[in-house]
C-alpha positions in Angstrom: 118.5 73.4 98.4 115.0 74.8 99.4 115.9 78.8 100.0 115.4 80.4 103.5 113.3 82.9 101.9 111.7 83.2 98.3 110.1 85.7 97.0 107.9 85.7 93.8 106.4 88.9 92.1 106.5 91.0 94.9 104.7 94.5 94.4 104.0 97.3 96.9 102.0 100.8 96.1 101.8 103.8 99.0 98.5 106.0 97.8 99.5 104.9 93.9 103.3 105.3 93.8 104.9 101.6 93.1 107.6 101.2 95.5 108.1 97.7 94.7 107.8 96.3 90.8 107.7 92.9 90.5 110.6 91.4 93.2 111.7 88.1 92.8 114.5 87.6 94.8 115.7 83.8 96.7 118.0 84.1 99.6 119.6 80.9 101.0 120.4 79.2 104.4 123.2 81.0 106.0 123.6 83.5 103.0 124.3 86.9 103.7 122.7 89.4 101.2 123.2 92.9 101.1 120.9 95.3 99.7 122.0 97.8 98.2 120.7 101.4 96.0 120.2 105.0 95.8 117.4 105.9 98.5 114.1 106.2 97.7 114.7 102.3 95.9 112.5 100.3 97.5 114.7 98.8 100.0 113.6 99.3 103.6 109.8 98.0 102.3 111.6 95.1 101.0 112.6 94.6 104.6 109.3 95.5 106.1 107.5 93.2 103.6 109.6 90.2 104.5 109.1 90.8 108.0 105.9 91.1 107.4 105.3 94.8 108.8 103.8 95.6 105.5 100.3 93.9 105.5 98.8 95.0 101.7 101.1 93.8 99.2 100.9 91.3 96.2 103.1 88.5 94.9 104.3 86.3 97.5 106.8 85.2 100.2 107.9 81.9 101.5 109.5 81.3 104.6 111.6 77.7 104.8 108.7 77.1 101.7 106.2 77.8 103.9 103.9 81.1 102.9 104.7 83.8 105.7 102.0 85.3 107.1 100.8 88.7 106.7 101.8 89.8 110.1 105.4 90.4 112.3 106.9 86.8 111.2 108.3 86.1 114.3 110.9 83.8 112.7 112.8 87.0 111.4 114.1 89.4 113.5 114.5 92.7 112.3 117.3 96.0 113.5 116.1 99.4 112.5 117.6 102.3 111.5 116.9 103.9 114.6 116.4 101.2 117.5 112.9 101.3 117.7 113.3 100.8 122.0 111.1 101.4 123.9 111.8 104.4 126.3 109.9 103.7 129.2 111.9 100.2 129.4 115.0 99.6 130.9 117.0 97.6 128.9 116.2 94.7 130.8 112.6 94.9 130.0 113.4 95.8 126.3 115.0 92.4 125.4 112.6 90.4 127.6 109.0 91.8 126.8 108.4 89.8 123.0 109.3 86.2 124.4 107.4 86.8 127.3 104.1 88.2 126.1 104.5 85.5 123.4 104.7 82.7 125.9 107.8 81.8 124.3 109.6 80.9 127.2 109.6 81.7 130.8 110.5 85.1 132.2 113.0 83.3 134.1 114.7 81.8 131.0 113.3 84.8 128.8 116.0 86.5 131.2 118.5 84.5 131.3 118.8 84.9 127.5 118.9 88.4 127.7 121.9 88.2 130.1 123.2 85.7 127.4 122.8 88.3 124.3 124.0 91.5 126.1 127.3 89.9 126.7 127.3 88.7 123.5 127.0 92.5 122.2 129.4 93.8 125.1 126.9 95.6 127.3 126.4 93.3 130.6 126.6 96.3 132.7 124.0 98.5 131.1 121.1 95.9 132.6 119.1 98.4 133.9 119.4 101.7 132.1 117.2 103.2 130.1 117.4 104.1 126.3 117.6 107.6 127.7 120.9 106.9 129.4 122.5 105.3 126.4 124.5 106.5 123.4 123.3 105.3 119.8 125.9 102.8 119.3 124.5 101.4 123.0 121.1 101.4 122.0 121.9 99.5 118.5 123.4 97.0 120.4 120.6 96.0 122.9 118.1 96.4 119.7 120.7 93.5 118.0 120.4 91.5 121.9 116.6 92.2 121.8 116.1 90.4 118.3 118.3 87.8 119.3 116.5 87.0 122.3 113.4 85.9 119.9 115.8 83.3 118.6 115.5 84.3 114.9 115.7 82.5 111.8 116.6 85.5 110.1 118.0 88.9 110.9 116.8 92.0 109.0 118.9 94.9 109.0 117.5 98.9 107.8 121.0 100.8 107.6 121.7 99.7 111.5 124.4 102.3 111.5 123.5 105.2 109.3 122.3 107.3 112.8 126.0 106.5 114.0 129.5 108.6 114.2 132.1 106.6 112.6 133.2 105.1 115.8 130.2 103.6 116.7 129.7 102.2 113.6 132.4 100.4 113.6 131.3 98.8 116.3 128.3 97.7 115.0 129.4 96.4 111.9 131.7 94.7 113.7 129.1 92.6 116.0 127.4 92.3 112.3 130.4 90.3 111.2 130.4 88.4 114.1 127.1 87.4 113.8 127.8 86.3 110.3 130.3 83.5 111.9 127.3 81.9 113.3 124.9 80.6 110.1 122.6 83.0 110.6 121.1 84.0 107.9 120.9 87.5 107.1 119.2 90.2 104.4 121.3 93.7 105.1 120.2 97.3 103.4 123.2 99.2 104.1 125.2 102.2 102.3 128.5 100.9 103.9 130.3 99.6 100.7 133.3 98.1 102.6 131.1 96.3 104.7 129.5 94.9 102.0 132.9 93.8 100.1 133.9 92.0 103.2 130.3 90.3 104.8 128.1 89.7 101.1 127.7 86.2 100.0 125.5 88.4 97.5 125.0 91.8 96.7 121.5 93.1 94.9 121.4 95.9 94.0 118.1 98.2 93.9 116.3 100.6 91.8 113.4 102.7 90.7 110.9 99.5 93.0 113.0 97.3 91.1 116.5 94.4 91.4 118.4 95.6 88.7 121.1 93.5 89.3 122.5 90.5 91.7 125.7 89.2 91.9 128.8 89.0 94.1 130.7 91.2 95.4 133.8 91.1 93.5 131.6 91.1 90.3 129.6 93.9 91.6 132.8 95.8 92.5 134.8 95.4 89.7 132.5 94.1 86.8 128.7 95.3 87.3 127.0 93.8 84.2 124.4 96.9 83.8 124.7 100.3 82.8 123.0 101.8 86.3 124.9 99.5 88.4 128.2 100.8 86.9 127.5 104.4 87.7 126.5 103.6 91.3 129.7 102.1 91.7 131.8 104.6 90.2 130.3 107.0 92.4 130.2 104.6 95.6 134.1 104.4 94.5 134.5 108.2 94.1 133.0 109.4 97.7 134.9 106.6 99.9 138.0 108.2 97.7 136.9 112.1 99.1 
């Protein structure tokens, strides 16, 4: 089976610091990976580099075995940490603005889908507000609807709750699971350790610019095979028990 995405040798430096060492990481059709780490790892420019926000990098990554281009891939959608909407926008205009400009589709159908994807996240009725008049966990949705509406081949998501209260981000992990029931392929950088025990098809695990380890979850969990891994467990382990 040719992977959804490949990546060979994958190095990134920000004014001489290596933030990524050498990545070599394959990610199948449908699989759901979730990246895990201590911060400061190399995680979220993993992300960026896939999606090809990060422009100056060496090594190499294939999309469906195709080289991606150096530029937003707009086969991968991607959900940030903080939304990334744009305020002036309602949420209408949000969702609609990338397949337009891009002459995807038709505004006509371009909002149509956005109809589609807000019910899909819950949030019908917020049409025509503004980020301003939305909480976080309402704004994370319509950035999830907005991504959608690109019709993705991949989603991307950079800790898509850690700017949440607990109840929101239950929510949001929850549309995340959901979304998981489709196929969709999916690369996750999150600190939500449950989560990851019940969505991972694999967990890799990040650190120092480097994958120290992949495997599944249940290995991960209960038998990490390297020294660093088992410490970040046992500490995962010993805050979700606080």
């Amino acid at each position: 089976m040719i992977p959804k995405i490949q990546i060979k040798k994958l190095s990134k430096s920000y004014n001489g610091l290596k933030v990524l060492d050498g990545i070599d990481l394959d990610v199948k059709p449908e699989e759901k990976v979730c990246v895990v780490g201590p911060s400061g790892s190399g995680k979220s420019t993993l992300l960026r580099c896939i999606n090809g926000l990060e422009k100056t990098y060496t090594g190499e990554i294939l999309i469906n075995n195709c080289v991606s281009q150096k530029n937003k891939d707009k086969r991968i959608g991607m959900i940030f940490q903080h939304y990334n909407l744009f305020s002036n926008l309602n949420v209408m205009e949000n969702i609609t603005l990338a397949p337009i400009c891009s002459k995807l589709i038709s505004k006509k159908d371009a909002e149509s889908y956005a109809l589609k994807f807000l019910a899909k996240v819950g949030l019908e009725d917020k049409l025509y507000s503004y980020p301003s008049q939305l909480s976080g966990g309402q704004a994370q949705r319509v950035a999830i609807a907005r991504s959608l509406a690109n019709k993705p081949e991949v989603l991307l998501f950079d800790e898509p709750t850690s700017a949440l209260d607990p109840e929101r981000k239950d929510e949001i992990l929850e549309i995340i699971n959901n979304l998981s029931d489709t196929g969709m392929t999916m690369v996750i950088v999150t600190h939500e350790m449950e989560f990851v025990k019940n969505i991972a098809d694999k967990v890799v695990f990040m650190d120092n610019a480097r994958i120290i380890e992949e495997n599944s979850p249940d290995k991960f969990f209960t038998r990490p095979e390297t020294k660093r891994a088992q410490m970040f467990v046992k500490i995962s382990n010993l805050q979700q028990s606080i």
